[in-house]
C-alpha positions as CSV (number, residue, x, y, z in Angstrom):
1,X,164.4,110.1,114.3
2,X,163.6,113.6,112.6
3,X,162.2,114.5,115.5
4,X,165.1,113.9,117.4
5,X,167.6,115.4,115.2
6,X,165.0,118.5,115.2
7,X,165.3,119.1,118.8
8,X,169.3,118.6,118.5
9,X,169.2,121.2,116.0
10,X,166.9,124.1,117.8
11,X,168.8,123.5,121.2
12,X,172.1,123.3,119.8
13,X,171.0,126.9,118.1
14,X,169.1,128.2,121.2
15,X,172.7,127.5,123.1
16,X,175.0,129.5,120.5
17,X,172.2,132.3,120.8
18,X,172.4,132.2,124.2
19,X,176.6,132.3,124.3
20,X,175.9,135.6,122.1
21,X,173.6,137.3,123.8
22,X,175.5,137.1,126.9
23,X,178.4,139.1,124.9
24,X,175.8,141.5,123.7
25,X,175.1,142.1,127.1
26,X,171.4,141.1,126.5
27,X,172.0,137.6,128.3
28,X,168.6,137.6,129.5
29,X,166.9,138.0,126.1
30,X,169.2,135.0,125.0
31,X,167.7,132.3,127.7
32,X,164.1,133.5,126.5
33,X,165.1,133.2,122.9
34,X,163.2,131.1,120.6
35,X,161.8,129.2,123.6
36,X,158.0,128.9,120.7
37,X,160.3,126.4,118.9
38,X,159.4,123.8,121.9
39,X,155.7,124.3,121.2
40,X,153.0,121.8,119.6
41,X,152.6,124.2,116.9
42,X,156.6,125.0,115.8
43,X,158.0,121.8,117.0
44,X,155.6,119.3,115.4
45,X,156.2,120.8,112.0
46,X,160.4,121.5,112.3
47,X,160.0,117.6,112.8
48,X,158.2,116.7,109.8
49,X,159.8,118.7,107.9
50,X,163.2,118.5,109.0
51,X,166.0,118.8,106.4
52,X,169.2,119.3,108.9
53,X,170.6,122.4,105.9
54,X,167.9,124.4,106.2
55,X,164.9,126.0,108.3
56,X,161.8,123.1,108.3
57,X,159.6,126.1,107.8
58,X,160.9,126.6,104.1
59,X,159.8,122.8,103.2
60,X,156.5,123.5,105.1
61,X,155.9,126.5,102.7
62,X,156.6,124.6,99.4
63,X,154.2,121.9,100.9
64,X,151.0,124.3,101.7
65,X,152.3,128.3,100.3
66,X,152.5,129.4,103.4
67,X,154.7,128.2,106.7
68,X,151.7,127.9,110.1
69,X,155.2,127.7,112.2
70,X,156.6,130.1,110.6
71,X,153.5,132.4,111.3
72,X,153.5,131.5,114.9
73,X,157.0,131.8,115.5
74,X,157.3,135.5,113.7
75,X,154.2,136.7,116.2
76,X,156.3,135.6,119.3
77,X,159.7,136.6,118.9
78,X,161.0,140.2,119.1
79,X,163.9,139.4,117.4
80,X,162.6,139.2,114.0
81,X,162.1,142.2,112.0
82,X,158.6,140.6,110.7
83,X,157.2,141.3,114.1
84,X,157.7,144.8,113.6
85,X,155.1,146.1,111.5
86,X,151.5,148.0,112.2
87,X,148.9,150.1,110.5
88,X,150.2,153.3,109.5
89,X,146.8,156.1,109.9
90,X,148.8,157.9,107.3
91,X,149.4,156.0,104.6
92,X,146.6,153.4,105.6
93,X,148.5,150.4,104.9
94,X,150.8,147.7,107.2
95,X,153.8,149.0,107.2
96,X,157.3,147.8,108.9
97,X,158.2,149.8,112.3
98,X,161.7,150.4,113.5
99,X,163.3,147.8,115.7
100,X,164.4,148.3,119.1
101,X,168.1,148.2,119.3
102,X,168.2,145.3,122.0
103,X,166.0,143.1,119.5
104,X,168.3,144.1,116.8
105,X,171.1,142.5,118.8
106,X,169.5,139.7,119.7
107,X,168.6,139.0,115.8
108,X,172.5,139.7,115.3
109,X,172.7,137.0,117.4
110,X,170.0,134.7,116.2
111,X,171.6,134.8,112.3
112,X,175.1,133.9,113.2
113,X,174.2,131.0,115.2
114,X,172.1,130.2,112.7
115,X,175.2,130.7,110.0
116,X,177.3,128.5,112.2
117,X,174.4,125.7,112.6
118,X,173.8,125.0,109.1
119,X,177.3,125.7,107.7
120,X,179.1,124.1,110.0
121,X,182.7,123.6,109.8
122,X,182.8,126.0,106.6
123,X,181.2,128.9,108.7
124,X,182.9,132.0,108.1
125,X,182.1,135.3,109.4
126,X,181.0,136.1,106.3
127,X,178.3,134.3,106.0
128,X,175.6,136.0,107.9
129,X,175.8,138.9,105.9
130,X,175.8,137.1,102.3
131,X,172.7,135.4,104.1
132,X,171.2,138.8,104.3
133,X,172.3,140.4,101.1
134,X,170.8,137.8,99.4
135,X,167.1,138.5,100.3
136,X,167.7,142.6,100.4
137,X,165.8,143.6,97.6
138,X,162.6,141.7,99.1
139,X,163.0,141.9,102.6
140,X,160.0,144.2,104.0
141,X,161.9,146.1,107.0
142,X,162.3,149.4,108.4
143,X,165.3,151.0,106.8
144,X,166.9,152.2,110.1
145,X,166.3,148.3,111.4
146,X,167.8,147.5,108.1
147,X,170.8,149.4,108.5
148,X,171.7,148.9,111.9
149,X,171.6,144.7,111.3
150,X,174.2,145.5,108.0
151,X,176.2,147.6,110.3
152,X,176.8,144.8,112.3
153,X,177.0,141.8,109.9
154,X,179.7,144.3,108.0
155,X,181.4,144.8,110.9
156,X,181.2,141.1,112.0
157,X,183.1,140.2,108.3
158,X,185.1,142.8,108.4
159,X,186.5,142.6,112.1
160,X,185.1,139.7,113.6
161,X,183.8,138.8,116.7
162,X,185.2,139.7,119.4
163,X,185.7,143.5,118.2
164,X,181.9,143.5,116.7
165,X,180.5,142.0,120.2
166,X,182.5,144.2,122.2
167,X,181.0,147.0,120.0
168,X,177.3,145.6,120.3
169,X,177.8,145.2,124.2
170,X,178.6,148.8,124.0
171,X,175.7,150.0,121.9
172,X,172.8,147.9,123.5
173,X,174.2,149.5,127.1
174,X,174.0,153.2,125.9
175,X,170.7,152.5,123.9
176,X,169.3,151.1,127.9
177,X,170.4,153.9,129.4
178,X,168.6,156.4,126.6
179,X,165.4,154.4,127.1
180,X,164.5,154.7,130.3
């Protein structure tokens, strides 16, 4: 039965992702989000350790220290700022690189579907960014990735959806055009 409600739980997400991400513009990126999930390695233990409030991977770090989904997961997806990090020559240590501004959206994306799943009917459009306030102080990100989430989960409180997607669409569209 966990297993069951697990899968629910990750399509039901992967879906909202995927309604986003086609208003970011970045439709594309939405169909491949998060599609690790489905794997032995990521499915097996959201199953186990499903708790329907919260991320499986939490539980599966109070059980061992450490979340082997979680690890897998972070090292396959784009959209999470833990991906972003390498060796610096200069300072000789791991440090966190700067985000791309189309995997910025898409993690826009990814944390207020994520809002909505576990909050349900008392989602508000605040929620995504008290989410993120919460963990600031710890979170090991590049400041400029850092900023340009807040931007948008300030904006998202403060004006919403439609005016913060319509904004994002905008943004990811001039930052394809600078890239090429």
């Amino acid at each position: 039965m966990k297993a069951l409600k697990h899968f629910i739980t990750i399509t039901k997400h992967r879906h909202k992702v995927i309604s986003h991400c086609k208003k970011a513009g970045i439709l594309w990126q939405g169909l491949r989000h998060d599609l690790s999930k489905y794997s032995p390695t990521e499915f097996l233990t959201g199953a186990k350790h499903y708790l329907g409030t919260r991320s499986p991977n939490e539980a599966e770090r109070e059980e061992y220290g450490y979340s082997k989904a979680w690890l897998h997961h972070k090292g396959r997806n784009r959209h999470h700022f833990e991906y972003w990090t390498d060796y610096c020559p200069k300072t000789r240590r791991v440090e966190p690189v700067r985000m791309p501004y189309n995997y910025v959206a898409e993690m826009f994306c990814d944390r207020i579907a994520a809002s909505k799943i576990y909050n349900k009917d008392a989602y508000t459009d605040a929620h995504p960014l008290a989410y993120f306030e919460r963990s600031k102080a710890t979170r090991f990100i590049h400041p400029d990735t850092s900023a340009d989430l807040e931007e948008l989960l300030v904006m998202l409180k403060e004006k919403g959806e439609k005016e913060t997607f319509a904004y994002l669409k905008k943004k990811v569209k001039e930052y394809k055009k600078s890239s090429k």
